[in-house]
N, C-alpha and C positions, 0 to 999 in steps of 0.2 A: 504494500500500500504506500502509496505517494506522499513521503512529509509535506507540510507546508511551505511552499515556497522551492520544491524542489519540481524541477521538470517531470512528469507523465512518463512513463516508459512504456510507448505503445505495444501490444502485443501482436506481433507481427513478424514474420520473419525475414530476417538481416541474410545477407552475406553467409556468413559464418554456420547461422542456422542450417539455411539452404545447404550449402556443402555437407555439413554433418547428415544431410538427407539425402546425400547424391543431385545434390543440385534439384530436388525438387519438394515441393511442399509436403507436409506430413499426408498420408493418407486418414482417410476416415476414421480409422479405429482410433490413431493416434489423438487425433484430434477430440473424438469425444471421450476416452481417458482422460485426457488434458482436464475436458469442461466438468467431469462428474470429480476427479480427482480436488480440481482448485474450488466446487462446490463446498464439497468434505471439509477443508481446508478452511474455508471460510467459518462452517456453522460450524466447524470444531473448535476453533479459535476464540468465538463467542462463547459457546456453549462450558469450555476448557476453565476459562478469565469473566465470569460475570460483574468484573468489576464496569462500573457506570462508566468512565472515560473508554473503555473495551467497545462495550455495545453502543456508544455514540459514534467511533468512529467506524464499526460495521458500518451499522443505519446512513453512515455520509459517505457509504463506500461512493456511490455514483459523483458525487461533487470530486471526490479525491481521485477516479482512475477516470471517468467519464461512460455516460452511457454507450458511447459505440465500442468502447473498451470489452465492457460486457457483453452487448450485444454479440461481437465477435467471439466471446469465449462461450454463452449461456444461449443462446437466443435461439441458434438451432437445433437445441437439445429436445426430449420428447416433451410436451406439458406434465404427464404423469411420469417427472423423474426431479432430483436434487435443482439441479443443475435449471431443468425449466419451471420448478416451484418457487425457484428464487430470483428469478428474472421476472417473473410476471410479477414478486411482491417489490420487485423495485421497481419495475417502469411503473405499477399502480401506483406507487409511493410520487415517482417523478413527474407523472401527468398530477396529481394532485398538488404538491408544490409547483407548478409550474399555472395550473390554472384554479385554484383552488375555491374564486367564485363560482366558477360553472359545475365542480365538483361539488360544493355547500348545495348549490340550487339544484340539480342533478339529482342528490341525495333525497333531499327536502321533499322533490316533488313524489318520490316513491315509498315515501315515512307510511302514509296513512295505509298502502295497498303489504306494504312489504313489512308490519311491525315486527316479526318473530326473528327476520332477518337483522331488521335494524337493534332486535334489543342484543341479542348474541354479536352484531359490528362494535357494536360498546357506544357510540357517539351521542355525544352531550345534546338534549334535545331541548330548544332550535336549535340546530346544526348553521355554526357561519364557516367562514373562509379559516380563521383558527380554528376551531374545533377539527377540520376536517384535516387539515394538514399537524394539525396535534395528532390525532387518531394513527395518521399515516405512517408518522414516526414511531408509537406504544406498539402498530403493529408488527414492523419490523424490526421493532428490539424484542422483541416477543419470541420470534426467531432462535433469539440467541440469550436472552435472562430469563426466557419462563417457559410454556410448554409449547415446542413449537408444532404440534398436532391445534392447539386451541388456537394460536397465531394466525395460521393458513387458514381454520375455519372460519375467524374474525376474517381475515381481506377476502372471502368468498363471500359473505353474509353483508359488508361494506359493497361486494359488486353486483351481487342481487339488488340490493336496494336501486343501488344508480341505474342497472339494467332497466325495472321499475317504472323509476321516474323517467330514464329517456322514453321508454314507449310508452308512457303517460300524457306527455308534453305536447304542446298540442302545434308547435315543430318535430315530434317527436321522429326520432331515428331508429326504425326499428331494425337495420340491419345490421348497428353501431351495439344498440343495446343486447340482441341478437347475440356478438360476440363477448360480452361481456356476462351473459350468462354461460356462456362456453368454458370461459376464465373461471367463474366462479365453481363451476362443476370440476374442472382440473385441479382445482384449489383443493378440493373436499375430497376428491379423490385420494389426492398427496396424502392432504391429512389422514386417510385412513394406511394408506402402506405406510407411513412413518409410527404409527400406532402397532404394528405390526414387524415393524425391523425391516420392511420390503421397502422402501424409500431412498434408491442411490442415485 
């Protein structure tokens, strides 16, 4: 992970790399070893150190390596695996600090249709732009300070709700929301192999 103030080290391969590959990029296997292995790596490191400075700098992992950073390591892993359980709770994390009214409103509008969902998301009810990007962050330290079977099921029951309200809206987007009930069923899924020990 990238100190403060220090350059990114993109994950990409160099020169050097490539040669040690015979001049060509890793094949598939290697490559999703890489993502399931640096997954491990991550929720072990949290999970190992629950000290609070620990799981802050998890939770900012995207601000410190960057989301295509990720993307490129996590992103084309299966949904029901480490690797894509934990990309989907950081890009939900990301779009929420990144738009976090349309997120509050979003939420807000599928409160009344979605309550069983919203009370197991946890969110402080009215939901604003802090509460939600509060939420964002408790759930991805959740991850790594408390049960992260409960964590995945909180950012699945947070995307139900939103699911909800976009097809509630009366812009509503049901093909947007569509996939975010998709997210949330991969979510729940996870949680259940990690309940299980079957979650790599």
């Amino acid at each position: 992970m990238a100190e403060p103030g220090k350059p990114r080290r993109p994950l990409h391969f160099g020169p050097d790399a490539m040669e040690a590959h015979g001049g060509t990029l890793p094949d598939p296997a290697e490559t999703a070893a890489a993502a399931h292995a640096a997954a491990r790596t991550v929720v072990d490191a949290g999970r190992g150190d629950a000290a609070p400075a620990t799981t802050e700098r998890l939770v900012r992992l995207v601000e410190d390596v960057g989301i295509d950073t990720l993307a490129q390591l996590w992103a084309g892993r299966p949904a029901r695996s480490l690797p894509g359980a934990l990309w989907r709770v950081y890009v939900l994390r990301a779009w929420i600090h990144r738009n976090p009214e349309v997120a509050a409103y979003e939420y807000a509008s599928g409160l009344a249709v979605a309550q069983v969902s919203h009370v197991i998301a946890g969110v402080v009810d009215p939901p604003g732009a802090d509460e939600v990007r509060e939420l964002s962050d408790r759930i991805l330290g959740g991850l790594f300070d408390g049960d992260l079977a409960v964590a995945l099921e909180r950012a699945a029951a947070f995307c139900r709700v939103v699911a909800t309200g976009r097809a509630h809206l009366e812009e509503g987007d049901v093909e947007s929301a569509a996939a975010m009930v998709t997210t949330a069923e991969d979510l729940e899924a996870c949680a259940r192999l990690w309940r299980r020990g079957a979650l790599d």
